[in-house]
Rosetta silent file (secondary structure, phi, psi, omega in degrees, C-alpha in Angstrom):
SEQUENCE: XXXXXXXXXXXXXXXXXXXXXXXXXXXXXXXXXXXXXXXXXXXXXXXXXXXXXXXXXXXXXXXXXXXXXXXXXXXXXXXXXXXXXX
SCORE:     score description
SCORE:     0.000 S_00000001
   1 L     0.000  -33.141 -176.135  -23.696    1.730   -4.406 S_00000001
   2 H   -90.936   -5.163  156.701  -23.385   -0.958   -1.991 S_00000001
   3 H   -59.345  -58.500  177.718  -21.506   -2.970   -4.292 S_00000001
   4 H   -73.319  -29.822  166.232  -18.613   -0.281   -4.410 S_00000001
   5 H   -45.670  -75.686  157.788  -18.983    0.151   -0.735 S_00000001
   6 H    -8.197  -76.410 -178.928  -18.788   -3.987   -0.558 S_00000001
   7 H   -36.339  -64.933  167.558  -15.583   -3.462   -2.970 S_00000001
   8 H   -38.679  -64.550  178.405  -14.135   -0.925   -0.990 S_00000001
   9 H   -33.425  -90.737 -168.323  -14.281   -2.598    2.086 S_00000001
  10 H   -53.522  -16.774  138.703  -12.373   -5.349    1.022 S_00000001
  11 H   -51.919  -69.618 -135.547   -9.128   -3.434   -0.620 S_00000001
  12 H   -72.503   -7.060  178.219   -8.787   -1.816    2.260 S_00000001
  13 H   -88.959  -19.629 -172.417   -8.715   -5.178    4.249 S_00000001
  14 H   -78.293  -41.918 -172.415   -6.954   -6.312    1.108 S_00000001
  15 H   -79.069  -46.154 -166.890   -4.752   -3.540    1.740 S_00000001
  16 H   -89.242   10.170  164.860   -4.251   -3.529    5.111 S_00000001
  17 H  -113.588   10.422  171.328   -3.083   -7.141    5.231 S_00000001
  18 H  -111.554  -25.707 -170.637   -0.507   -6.686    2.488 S_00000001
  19 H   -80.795  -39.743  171.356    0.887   -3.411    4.296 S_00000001
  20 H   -93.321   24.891 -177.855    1.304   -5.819    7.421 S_00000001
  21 H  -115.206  -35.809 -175.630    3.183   -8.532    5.915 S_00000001
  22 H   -98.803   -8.047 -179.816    5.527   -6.360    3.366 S_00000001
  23 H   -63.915  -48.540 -159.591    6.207   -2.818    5.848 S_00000001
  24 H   -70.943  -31.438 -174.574    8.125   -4.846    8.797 S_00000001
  25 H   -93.165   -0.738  159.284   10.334   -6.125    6.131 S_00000001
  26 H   -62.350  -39.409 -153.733   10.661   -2.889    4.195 S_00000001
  27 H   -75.709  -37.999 -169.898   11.254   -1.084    7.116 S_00000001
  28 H   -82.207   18.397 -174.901   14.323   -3.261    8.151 S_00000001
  29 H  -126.418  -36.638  168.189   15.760   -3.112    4.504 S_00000001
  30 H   -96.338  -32.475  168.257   15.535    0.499    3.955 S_00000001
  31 L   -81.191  141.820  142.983   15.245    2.362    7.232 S_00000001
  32 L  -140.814  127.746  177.028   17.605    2.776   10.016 S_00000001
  33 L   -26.030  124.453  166.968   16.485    3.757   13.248 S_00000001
  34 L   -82.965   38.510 -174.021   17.865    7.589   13.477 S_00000001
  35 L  -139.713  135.924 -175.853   18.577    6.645   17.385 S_00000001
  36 L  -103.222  129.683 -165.931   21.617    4.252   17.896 S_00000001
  37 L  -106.942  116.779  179.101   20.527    1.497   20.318 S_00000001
  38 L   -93.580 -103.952  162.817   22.780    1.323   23.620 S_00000001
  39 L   -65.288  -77.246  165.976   21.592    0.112   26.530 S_00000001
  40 L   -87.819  128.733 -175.476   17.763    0.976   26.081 S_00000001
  41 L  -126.018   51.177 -177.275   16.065    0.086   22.902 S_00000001
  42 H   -79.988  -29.101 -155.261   12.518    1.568   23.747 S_00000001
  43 H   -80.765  -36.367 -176.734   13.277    4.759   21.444 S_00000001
  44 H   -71.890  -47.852 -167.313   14.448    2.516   18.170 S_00000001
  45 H   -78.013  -27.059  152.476   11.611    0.048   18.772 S_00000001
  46 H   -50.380  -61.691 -170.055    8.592    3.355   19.257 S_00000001
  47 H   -47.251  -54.692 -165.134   10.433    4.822   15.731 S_00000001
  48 H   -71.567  -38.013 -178.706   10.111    1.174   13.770 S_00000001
  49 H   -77.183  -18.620 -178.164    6.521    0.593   15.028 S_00000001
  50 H   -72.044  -41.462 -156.707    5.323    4.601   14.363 S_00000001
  51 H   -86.969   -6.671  155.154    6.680    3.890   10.497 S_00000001
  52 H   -38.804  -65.838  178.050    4.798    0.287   10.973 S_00000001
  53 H   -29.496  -73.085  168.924    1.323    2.545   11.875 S_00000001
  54 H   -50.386  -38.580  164.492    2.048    4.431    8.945 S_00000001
  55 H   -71.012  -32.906  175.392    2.435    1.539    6.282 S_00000001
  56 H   -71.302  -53.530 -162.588   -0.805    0.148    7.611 S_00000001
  57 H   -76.194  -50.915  169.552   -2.830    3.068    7.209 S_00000001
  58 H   -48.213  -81.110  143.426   -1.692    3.918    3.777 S_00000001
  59 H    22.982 -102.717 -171.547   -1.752    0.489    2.639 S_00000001
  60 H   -44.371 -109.194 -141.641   -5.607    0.266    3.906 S_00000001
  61 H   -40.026  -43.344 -175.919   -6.618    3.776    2.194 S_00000001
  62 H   -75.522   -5.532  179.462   -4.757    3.123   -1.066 S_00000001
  63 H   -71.361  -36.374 -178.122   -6.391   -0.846   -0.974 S_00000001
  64 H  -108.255  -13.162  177.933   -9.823    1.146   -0.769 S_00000001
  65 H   -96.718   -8.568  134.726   -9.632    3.793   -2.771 S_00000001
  66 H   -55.998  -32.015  166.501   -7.978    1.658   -5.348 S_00000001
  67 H   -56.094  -88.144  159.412  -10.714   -1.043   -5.249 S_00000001
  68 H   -13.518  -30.630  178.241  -13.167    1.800   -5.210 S_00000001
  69 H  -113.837   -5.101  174.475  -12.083    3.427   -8.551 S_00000001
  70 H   -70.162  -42.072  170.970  -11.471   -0.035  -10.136 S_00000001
  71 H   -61.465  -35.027 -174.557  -15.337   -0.950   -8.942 S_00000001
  72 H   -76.322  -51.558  169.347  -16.310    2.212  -10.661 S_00000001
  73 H   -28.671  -67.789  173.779  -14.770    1.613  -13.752 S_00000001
  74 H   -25.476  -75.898 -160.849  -15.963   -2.030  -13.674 S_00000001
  75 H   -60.725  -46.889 -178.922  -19.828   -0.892  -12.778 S_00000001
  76 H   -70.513  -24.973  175.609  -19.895    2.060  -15.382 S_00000001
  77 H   -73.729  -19.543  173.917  -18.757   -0.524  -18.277 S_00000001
  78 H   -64.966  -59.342 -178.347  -21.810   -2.526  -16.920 S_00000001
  79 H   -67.327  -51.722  171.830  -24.242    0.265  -17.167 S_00000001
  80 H   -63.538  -57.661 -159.709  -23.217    1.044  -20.696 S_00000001
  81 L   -62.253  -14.497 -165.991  -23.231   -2.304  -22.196 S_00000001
  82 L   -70.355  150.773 -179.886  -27.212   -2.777  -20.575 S_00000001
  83 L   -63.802  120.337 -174.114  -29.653   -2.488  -23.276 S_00000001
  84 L   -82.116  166.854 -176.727  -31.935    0.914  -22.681 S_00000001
  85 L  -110.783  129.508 -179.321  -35.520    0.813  -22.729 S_00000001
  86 L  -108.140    0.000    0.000  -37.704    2.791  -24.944 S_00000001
């Protein structure tokens, strides 16, 4: 168990450091701000950083809960292969 905990942990850091290096440039490639920036660009720059938020936190959950069923897999293929004792 603390091995797939162990596992976990580290997609989701696994995760969450791939969500903040590829989101800012998704965001700019695919998004446009629905607010047209005049004068003040607090409302465009709140919008780009909420859908920022958002790429991080998925990113971190799917990093651990992938990791997490890949560790299970991994762990259960383990348990079967051990010899049982009679």
């Amino acid at each position: 168990m603390k091995k797939l905990l162990r596992l976990a942990a580290i997609g989701c850091i696994l995760g969450g450091i791939a969500a903040s290096w590829l989101a800012p440039k998704a965001i700019a490639w695919y998004f446009t701000p629905p607010i047209e920036m005049a004068l003040n660009c607090k409302a465009p720059i709140e919008w780009a950083l909420h859908k920022l938020q958002l790429a991080q936190l998925f990113g971190t959950l799917a990093g651990g809960f992938l990791s997490a069923v890949i560790g299970m897999i991994l762990f259960k293929q383990k348990e079967e292969n051990l010899p049982q004792a009679e």
